[in-house]
C-alpha positions in Angstrom: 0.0 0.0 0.0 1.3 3.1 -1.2 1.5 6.1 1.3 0.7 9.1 -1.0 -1.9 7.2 -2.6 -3.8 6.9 0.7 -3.0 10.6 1.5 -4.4 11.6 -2.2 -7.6 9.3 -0.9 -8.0 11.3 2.1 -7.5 14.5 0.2 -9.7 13.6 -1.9 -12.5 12.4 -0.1 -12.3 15.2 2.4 -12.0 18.0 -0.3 -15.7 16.0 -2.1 -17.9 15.7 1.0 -17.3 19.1 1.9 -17.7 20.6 -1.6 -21.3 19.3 -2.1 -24.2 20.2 -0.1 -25.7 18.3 2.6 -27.7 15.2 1.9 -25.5 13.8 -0.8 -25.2 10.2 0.6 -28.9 10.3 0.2 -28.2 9.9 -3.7 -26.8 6.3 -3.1 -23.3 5.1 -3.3 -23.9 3.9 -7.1 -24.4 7.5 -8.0 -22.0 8.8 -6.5 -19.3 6.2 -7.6 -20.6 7.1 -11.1 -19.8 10.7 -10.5 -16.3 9.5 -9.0 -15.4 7.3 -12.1 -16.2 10.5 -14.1 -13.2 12.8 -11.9 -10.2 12.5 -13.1 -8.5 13.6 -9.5 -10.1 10.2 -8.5 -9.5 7.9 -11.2 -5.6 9.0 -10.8 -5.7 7.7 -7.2 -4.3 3.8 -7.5 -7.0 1.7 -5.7 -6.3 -1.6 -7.3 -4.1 -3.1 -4.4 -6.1 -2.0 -2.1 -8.8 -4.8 -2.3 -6.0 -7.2 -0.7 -7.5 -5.9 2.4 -10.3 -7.7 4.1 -13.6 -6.0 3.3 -11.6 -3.2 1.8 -11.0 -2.4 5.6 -8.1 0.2 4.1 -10.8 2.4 2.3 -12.8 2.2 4.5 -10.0 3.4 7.4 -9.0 6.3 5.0 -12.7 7.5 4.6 -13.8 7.1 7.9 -10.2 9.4 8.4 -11.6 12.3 6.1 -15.4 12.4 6.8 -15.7 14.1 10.4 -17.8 12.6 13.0 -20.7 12.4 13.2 -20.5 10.9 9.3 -21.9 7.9 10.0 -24.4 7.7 7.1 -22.1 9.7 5.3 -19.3 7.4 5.5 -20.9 4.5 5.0 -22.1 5.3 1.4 -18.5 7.0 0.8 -17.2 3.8 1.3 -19.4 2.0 -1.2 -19.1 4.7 -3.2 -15.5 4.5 -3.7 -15.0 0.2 -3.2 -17.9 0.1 -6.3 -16.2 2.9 -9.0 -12.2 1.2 -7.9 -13.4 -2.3 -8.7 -15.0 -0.7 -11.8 -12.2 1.4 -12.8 -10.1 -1.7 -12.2 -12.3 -4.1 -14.3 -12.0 -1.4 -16.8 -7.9 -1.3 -16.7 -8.2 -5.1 -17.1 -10.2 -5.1 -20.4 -8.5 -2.3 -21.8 -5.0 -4.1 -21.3 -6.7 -7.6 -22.4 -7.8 -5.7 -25.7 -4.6 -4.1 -26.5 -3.1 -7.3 -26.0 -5.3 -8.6 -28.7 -4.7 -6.3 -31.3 -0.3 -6.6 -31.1 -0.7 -10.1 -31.2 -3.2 -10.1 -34.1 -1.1 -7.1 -35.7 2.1 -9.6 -35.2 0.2 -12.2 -36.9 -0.6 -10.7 -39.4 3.1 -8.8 -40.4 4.8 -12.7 -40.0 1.9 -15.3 -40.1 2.5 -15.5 -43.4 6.1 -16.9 -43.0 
C-alpha cells in the first residue's frame, strides 16, 4: 500500500464531502461512484491493491479518516461509493489491457503469419 496514494484518498474524499451540499449520501453510493469514475482527480488515485484488504478495511480506514464525526451515514455510502467505481475502474484497466493485447498479437500475426 502506497502512502501518497492513501493521502491523495484522504485529500480527496475530504476536499468532495465538503464541496457538495448536505444530503449527498442520500443519492446512493452507485451514483455517486458514477460521479467519482467521471473525476479525473479520483480515477488517478491507484486503488487496485487496495482490495487485498479484508472487506476493503483500508478504504474504509482512509474514509472514515476524512469524513468528520458524526459521518456515520455519510461514511458509509463514501465507502461503497468508492470500493464500487475502484473495482469498476479496475475491471475497466483489465479489459482495456486484455484488448490491447489482442490487437499486437493479431497485428504480429498478421506482419509474419504469413512466414
Amino acid at each position: 500500500m502506497d502512502q501518497s496514494e492513501i493521502i491523495k484518498l484522504q485529500a480527496y474524499v475530504k476536499n468532495w464531502s465538503s464541496t457538495h451540499p448536505y444530503g449527498w449520501h442520500f443519492r446512493g453510493a452507485q451514483e455517486i461512484a458514477k460521479e467519482l469514475r467521471l473525476d479525473a482527480a479520483f480515477t488517478d488515485i491507484r486503488l487496485a491493491g487496495w482490495f487485498e484488504s479484508p472487506d476493503g478495511s483500508t478504504i474504509a480506514q482512509v474514509i472514515e479518516s476524512a469524513i468528520p464525526f458524526p459521518g456515520n451515514i455519510e461514511v458509509t455510502v463514501m465507502i461503497d461509493a468508492v470500493m464500487i467505481a475502484a473495482q469498476r475502474q479496475t475491471s475497466s484497466q483489465a479489459v482495456g489491457a486484455l484488448a490491447i493485447g489482442i490487437v499486437a498479437v493479431l497485428v504480429l500475426w498478421g506482419l509474419f503469419g504469413d512466414y
